[in-house]
DRENDOMAR-804427 format. One record per residue: residue number from 0; residue in one letter; x, y, z of N, C-alpha, C in turn. Coordinates in nm, 3 decimals. Layout:
<nodes>
<NUM,"A",<X,Y,Z>,<X,Y,Z>,<X,Y,Z>>;
...
</nodes>
This chain:
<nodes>
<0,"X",<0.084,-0.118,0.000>,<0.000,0.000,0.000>,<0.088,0.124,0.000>>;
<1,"X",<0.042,0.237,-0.099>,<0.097,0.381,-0.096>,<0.034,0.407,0.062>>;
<2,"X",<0.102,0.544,0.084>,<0.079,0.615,0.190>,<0.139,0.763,0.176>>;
<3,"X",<0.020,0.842,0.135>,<0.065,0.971,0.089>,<0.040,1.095,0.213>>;
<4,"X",<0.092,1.143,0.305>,<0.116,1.245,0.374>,<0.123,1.386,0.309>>;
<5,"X",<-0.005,1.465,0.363>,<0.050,1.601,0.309>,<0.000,1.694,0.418>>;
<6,"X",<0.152,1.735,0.490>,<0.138,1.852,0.551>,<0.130,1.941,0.555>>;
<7,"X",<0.030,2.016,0.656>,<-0.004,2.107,0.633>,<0.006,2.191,0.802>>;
<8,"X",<0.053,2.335,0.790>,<0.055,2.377,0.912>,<-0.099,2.436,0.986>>;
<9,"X",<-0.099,2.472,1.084>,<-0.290,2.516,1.169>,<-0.312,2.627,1.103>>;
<10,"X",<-0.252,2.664,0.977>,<-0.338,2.770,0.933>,<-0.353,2.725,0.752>>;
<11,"X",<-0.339,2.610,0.745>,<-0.402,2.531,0.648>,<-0.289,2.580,0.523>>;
<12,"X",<-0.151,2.612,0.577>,<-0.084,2.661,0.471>,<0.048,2.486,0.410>>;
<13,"X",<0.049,2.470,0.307>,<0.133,2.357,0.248>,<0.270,2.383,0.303>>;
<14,"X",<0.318,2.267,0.418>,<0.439,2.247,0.434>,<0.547,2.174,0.361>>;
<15,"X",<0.484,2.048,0.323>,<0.560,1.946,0.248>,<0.435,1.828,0.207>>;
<16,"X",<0.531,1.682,0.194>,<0.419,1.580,0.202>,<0.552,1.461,0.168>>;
<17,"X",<0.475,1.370,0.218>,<0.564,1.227,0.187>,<0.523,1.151,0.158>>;
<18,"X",<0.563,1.038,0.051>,<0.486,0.934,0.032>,<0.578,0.776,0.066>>;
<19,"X",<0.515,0.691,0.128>,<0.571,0.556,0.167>,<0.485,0.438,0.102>>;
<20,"X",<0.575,0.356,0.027>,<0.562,0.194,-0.030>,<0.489,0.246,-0.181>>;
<21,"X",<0.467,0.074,-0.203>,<0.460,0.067,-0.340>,<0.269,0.025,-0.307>>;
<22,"X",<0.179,0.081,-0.449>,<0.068,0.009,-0.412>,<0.015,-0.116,-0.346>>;
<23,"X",<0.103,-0.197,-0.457>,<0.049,-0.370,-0.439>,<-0.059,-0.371,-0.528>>;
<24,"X",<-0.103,-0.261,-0.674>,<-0.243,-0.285,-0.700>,<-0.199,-0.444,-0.827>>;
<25,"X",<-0.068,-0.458,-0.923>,<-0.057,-0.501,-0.994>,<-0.098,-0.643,-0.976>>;
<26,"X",<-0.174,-0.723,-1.122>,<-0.256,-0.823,-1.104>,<-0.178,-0.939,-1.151>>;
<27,"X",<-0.153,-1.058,-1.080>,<-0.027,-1.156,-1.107>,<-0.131,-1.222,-1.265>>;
<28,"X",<-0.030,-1.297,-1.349>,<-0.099,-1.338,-1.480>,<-0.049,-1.440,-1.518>>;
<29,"X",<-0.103,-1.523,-1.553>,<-0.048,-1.655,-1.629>,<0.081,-1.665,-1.671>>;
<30,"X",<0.129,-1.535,-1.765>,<0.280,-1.556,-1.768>,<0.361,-1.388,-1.741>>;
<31,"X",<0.304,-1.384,-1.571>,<0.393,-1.317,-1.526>,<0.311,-1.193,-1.456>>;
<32,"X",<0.378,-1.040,-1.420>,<0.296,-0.970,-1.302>,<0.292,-0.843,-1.413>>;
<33,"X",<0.166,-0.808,-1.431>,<0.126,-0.651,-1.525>,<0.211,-0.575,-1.450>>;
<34,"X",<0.206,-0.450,-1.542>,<0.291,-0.333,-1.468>,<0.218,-0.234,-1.385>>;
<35,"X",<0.266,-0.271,-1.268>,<0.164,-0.178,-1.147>,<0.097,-0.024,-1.184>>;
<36,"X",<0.018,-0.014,-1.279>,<-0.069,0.099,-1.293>,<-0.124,0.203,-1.184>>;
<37,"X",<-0.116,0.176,-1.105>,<-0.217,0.251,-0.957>,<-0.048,0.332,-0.932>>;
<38,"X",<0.042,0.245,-0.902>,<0.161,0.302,-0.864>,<0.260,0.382,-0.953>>;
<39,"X",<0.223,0.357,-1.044>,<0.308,0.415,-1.172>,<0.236,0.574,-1.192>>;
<40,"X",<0.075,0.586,-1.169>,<0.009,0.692,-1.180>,<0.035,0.825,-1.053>>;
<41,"X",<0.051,0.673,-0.953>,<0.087,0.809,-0.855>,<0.176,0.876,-0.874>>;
<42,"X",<0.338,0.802,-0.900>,<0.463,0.834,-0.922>,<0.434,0.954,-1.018>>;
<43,"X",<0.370,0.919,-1.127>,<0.367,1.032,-1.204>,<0.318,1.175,-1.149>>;
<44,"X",<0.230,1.169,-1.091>,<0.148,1.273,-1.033>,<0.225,1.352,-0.963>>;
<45,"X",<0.300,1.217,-0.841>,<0.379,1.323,-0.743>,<0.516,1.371,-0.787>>;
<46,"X",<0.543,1.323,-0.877>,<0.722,1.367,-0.932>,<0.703,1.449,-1.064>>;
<47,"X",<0.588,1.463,-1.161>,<0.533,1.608,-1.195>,<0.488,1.693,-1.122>>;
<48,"X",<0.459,1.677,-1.024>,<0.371,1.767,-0.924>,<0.581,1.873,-0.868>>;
<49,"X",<0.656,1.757,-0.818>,<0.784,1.806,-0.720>,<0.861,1.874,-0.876>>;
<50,"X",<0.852,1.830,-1.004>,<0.912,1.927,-1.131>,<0.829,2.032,-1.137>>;
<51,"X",<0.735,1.991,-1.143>,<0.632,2.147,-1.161>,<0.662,2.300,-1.045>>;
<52,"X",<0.649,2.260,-0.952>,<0.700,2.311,-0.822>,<0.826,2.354,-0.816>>;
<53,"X",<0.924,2.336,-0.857>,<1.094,2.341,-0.865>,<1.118,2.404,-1.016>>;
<54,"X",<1.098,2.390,-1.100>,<1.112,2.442,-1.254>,<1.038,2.522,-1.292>>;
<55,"X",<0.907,2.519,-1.281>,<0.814,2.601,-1.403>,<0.746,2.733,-1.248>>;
<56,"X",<0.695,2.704,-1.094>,<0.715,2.772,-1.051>,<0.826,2.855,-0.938>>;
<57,"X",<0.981,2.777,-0.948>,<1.074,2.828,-0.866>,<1.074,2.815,-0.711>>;
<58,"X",<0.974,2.730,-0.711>,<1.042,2.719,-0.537>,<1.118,2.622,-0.499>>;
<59,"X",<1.212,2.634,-0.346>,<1.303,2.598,-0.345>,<1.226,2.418,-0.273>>;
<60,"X",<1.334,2.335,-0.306>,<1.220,2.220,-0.217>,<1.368,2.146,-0.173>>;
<61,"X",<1.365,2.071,-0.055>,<1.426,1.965,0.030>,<1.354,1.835,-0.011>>;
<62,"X",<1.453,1.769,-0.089>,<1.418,1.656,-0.151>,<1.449,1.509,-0.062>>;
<63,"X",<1.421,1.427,-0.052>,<1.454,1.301,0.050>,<1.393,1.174,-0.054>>;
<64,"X",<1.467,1.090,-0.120>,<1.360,0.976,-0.159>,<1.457,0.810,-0.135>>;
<65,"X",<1.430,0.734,-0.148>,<1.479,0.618,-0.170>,<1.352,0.490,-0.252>>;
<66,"X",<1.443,0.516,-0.429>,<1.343,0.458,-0.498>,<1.270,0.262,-0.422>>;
<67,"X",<1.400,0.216,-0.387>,<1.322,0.073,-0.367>,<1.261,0.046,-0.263>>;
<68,"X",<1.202,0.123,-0.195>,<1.138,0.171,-0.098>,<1.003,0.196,-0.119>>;
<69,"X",<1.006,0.301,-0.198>,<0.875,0.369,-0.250>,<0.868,0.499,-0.165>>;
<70,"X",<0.982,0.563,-0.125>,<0.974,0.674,-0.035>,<1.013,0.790,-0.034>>;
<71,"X",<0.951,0.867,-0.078>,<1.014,1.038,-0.111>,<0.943,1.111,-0.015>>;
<72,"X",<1.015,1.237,0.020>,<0.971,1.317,0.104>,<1.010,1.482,0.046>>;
<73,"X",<0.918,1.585,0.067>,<0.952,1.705,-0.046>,<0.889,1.813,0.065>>;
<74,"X",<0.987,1.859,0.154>,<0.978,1.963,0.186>,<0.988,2.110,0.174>>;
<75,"X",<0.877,2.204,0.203>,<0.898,2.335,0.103>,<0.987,2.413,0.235>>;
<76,"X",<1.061,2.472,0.150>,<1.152,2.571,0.234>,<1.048,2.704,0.272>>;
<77,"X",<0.989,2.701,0.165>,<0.915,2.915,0.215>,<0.745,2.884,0.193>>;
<78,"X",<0.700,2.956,0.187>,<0.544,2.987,0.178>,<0.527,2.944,0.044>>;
<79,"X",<0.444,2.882,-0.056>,<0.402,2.847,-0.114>,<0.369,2.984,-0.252>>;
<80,"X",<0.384,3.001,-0.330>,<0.309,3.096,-0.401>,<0.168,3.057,-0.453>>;
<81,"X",<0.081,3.139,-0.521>,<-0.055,3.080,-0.498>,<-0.066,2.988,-0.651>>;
<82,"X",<0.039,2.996,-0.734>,<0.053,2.914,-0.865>,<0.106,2.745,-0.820>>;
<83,"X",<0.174,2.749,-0.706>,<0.234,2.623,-0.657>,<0.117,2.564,-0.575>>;
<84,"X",<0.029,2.689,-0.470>,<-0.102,2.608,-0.392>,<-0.169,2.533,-0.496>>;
<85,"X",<-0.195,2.569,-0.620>,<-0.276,2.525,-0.718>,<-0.210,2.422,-0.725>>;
<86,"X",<-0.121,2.380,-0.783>,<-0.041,2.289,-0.829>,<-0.065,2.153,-0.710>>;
<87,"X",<-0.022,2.176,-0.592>,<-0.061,2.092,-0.518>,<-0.191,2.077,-0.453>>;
<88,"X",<-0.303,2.170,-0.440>,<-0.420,2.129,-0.490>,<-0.486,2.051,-0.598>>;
<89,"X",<-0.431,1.991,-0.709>,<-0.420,1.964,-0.835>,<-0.406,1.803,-0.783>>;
<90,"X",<-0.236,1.782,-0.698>,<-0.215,1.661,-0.705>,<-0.297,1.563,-0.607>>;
<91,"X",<-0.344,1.702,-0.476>,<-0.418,1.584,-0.379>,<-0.525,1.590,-0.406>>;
<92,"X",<-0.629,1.619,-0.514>,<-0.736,1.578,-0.595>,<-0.737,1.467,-0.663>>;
<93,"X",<-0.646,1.439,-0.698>,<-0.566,1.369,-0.811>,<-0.564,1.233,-0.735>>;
<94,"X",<-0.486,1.246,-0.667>,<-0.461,1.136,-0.549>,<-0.581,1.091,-0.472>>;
<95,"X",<-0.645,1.175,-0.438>,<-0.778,1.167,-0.337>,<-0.901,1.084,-0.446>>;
<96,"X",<-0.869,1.131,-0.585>,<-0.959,1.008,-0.677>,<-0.910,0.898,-0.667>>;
<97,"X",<-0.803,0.900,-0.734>,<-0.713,0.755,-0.721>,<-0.746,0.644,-0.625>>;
<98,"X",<-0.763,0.694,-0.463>,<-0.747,0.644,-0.366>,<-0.928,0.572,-0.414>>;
<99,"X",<-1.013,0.659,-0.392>,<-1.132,0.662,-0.409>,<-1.184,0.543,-0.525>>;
<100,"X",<-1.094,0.543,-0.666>,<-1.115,0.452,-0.754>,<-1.070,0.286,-0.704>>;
<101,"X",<-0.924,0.320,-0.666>,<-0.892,0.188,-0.674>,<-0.897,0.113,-0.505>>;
<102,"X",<-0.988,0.192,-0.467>,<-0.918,0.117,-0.279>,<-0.833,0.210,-0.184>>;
<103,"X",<-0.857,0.223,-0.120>,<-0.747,0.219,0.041>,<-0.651,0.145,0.068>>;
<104,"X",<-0.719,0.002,0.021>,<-0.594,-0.064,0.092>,<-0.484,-0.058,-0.007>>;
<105,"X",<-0.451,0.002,-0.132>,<-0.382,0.044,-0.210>,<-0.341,0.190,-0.202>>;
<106,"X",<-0.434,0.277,-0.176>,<-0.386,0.419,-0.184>,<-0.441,0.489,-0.071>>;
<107,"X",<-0.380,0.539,0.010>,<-0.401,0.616,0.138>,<-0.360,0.789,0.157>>;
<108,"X",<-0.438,0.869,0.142>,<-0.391,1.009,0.119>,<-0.432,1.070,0.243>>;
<109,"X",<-0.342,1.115,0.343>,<-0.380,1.132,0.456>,<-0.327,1.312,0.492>>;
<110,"X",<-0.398,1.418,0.561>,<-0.340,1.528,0.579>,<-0.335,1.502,0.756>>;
<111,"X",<-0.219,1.565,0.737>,<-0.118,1.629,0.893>,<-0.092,1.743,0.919>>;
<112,"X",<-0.160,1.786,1.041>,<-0.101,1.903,1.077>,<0.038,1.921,1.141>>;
<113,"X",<0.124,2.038,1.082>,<0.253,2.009,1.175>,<0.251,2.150,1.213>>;
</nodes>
């Protein structure tokens, strides 16, 4: 199961977010295991989401991942601009379907206050 963390401080402003493991959604097959779709979508989401954020709107981010794991962590250094709130409004929609389509016990999108 994913496990997507996105913090947020008591005044509802974007701190960071982390995500831990691999889905588990991929379906074993007669000759051999499909390519995990549920997990491949997230990956996409959240590692366009951490380029989008860093390149196209300039903020600075504290990166942490270890691929065979399934574990990245993307902390924002400053306040968010309101083109980047979007942006990550964008992905935990995104995610929050996902979770919604394929299961919980595959995708878990959870907010934290820190």
């Amino acid at each position: 199961m994913t496990t997507i963390i996105i913090r947020k401080d008591h005044e509802g402003i974007y701190r960071g977010f982390y995500c831990m493991g691999h889905a588990g959604y991929a379906k074993k097959r007669l000759f051999g295991t499909e390519p995990d779709i549920l997990c491949a979508a997230i990956s996409v989401l959240v590692q366009s989401t951490i380029g989008s954020l860093s390149q196209l709107a300039g903020e600075e981010l504290k990166l942490t991942q270890n691929e065979e794991t399934g574990f990245i962590k993307c902390d924002f250094q400053d306040v968010l601009q309101d083109k980047s709130v979007f942006l990550m409004d964008s992905m935990v929609f995104s995610l929050q379907n996902l979770s919604r389509q394929y299961g919980e016990q595959y995708l878990q999108v959870k907010i934290e206050e820190v």
